[in-house]
N, C-alpha and C positions, 0 to 999 in steps of 0.2 A: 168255653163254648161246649155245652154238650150235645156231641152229634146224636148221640143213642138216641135221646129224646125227640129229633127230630125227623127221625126215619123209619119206616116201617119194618118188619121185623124181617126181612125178608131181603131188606140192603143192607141191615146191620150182618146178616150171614153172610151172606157177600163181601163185605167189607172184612169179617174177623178171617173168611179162608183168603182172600188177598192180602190182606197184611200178614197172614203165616205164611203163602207164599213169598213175600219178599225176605221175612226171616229164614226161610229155607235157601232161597237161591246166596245169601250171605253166608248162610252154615254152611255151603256145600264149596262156595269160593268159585261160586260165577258171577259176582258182582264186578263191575269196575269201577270201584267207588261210587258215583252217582250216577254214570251218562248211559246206564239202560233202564227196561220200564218192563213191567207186568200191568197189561190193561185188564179191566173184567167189566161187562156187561151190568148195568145194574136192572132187575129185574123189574119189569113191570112195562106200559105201553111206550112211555118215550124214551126214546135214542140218549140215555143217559149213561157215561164209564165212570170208572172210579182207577185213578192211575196215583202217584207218587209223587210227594212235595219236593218241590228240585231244591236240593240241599242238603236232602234229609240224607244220611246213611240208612242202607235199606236192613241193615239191625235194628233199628232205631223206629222205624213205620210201624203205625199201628192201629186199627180200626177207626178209629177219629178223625188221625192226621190225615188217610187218602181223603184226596181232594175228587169232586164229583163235576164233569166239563161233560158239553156235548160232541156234536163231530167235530166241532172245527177247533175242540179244544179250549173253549170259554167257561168259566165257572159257571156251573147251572144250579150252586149251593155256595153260600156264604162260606168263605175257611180264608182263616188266615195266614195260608198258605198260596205261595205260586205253583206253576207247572212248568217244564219248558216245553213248549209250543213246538217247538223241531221234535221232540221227542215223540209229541202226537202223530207227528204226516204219518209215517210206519202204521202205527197204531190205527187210529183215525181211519184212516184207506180201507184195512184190513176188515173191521167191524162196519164199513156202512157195504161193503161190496158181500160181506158175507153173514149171512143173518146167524146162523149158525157158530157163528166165532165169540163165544162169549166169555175167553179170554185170548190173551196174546202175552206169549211171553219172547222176549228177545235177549241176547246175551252178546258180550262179546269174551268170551272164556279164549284165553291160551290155545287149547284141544281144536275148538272150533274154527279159530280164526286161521290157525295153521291150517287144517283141514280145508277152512272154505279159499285157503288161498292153490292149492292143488289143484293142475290141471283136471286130474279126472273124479276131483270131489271125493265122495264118501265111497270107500271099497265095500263087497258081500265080502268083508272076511270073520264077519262073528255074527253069534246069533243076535247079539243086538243090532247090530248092524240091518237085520232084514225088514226089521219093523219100518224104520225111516226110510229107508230103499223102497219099501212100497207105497208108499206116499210122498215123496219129496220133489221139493221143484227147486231151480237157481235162480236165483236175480243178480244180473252184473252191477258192477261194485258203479256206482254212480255220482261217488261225493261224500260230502255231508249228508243226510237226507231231509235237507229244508227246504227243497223245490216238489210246488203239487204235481208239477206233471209229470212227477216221476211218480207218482200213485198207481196212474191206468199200467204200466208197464208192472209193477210190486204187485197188482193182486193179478194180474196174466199172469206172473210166473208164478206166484202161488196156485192160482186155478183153483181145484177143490181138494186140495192135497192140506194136510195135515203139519208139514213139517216142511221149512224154507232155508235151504242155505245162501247168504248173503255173500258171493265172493269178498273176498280180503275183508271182511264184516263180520262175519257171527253168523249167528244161528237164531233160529225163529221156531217157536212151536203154537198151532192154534187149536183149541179143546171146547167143547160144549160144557167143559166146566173148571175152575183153577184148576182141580184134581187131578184132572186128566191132561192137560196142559203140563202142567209140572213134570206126571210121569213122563212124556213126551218126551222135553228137553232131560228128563233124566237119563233115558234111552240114548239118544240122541249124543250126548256130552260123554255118554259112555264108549259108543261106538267110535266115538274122534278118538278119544286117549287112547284105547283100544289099536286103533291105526297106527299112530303115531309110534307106540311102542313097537308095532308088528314089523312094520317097515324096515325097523334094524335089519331085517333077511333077506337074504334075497331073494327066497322061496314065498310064495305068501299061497296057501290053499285058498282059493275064492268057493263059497257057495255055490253051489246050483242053479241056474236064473230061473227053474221054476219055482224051485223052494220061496227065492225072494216074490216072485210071483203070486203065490199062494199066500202071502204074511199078511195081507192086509184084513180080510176077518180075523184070524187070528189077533193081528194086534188090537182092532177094539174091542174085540172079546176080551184080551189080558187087560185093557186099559181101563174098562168099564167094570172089570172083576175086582183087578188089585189096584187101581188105581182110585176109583171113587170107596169102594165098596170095603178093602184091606188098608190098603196104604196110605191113602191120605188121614184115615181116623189115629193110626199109627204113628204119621208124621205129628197129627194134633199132640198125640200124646206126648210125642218124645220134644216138641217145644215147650208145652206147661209145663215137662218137669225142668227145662232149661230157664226158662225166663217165659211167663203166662201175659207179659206186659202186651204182646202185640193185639191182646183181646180186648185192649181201652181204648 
């Protein structure tokens, strides 16, 4: 089946930076095997995402294979591939409550999970740290997440915030575009490891609450600079010269 053909030039972009993002979050070893999802928004008037064939190793994803489902997570394009359906609810919630989310990325990394299992969540002990601390919300840990009506409560504790930590869950990042999503959780997975090792002391300097107060233009000023503008063109580069598969 060739999807290139079938899609305008403008989902097939779409499609090649979400299939490098999923190559990315594998290179970087925030995948867990299959059972998280990078959504992205497919361009244009209707409510159409492009998420990940359940099954697939997310080394393996590649502009083709994402599959293209509406909100409720039904194929809205031929592929012969599946989805899982629970993986949506997250997803799904996230992009009809917020127009602006046009993608979503979710993890459940080591760094993260220990983190979002901690009483008092993410510390101001590093400069990364201050980015997410200016926009993060918590959602208590609620299950599996195969139930809708745990939706309206997942995008309340999002609100308009940028960055979600899922108790005993993961982590969550939402961006106006993969690029800036990506950096997000790259911030973000930073600041957890970052803790985790800091913690060994029993001294920990915490930032200033206004400095953390103050981070939030700053961060979309760095996210919009190095993130669409530097970093993501950079990341293109440094997977062509790895393996350019994820652009079929």
């Amino acid at each position: 089946m060739d999807v290139r053909s079938q899609v305008g030039a403008s989902e097939w972009e779409q499609r090649v930076n979400l299939a490098a993002c999923y190559r990315l979050v594998a290179l970087y070893g925030w995948d867990d095997l299959i059972f998280t999802h990078v959504s992205a928004r497919v361009p244009g008037p209707e409510k159409h995402f492009l998420i990940n064939p359940y099954g697939m190793m997310f080394e393996e994803i590649t502009a083709s294979s994402l599959v293209k489902v509406d909100l409720e997570g039904r194929k809205a394009m031929e592929s012969p591939h599946e989805i899982n359906p629970a993986g949506f609810v997250i997803h799904g919630a996230i992009h009809a409550a917020r127009e602006d989310a046009h993608c979503v990325l979710h993890t459940h990394t080591l760094n993260g999970v220990a983190v979002a299992a901690q009483k008092d969540g993410l510390l101001p002990i590093s400069q990364q740290s201050i980015f997410p601390l200016s926009s993060i919300g918590y959602h208590a840990y609620e299950g599996l997440a195969l139930r809708d009506d745990e939706k309206p409560r997942l995008v309340r504790d999002l609100g308009d915030r940028s960055f979600l930590m899922l108790r005993n869950h993961g982590l969550l990042t939402v961006g106006e575009t993969v690029a800036d999503a990506f950096v997000f959780m790259y911030v973000f997975e930073a600041a957890c490891a970052i803790q985790l090792r800091a913690q060994g002391s029993p001294d920990l300097v915490q930032v200033d609450p206004r400095i953390v107060a103050g981070a939030q233009a700053q961060a979309k000023l760095v996210t919009r600079g190095a993130g669409a503008a530097l970093a993501w063109p950079g990341l293109l580069r440094k997977l062509d010269r790895l393996d350019a598969s994820f652009r079929s």
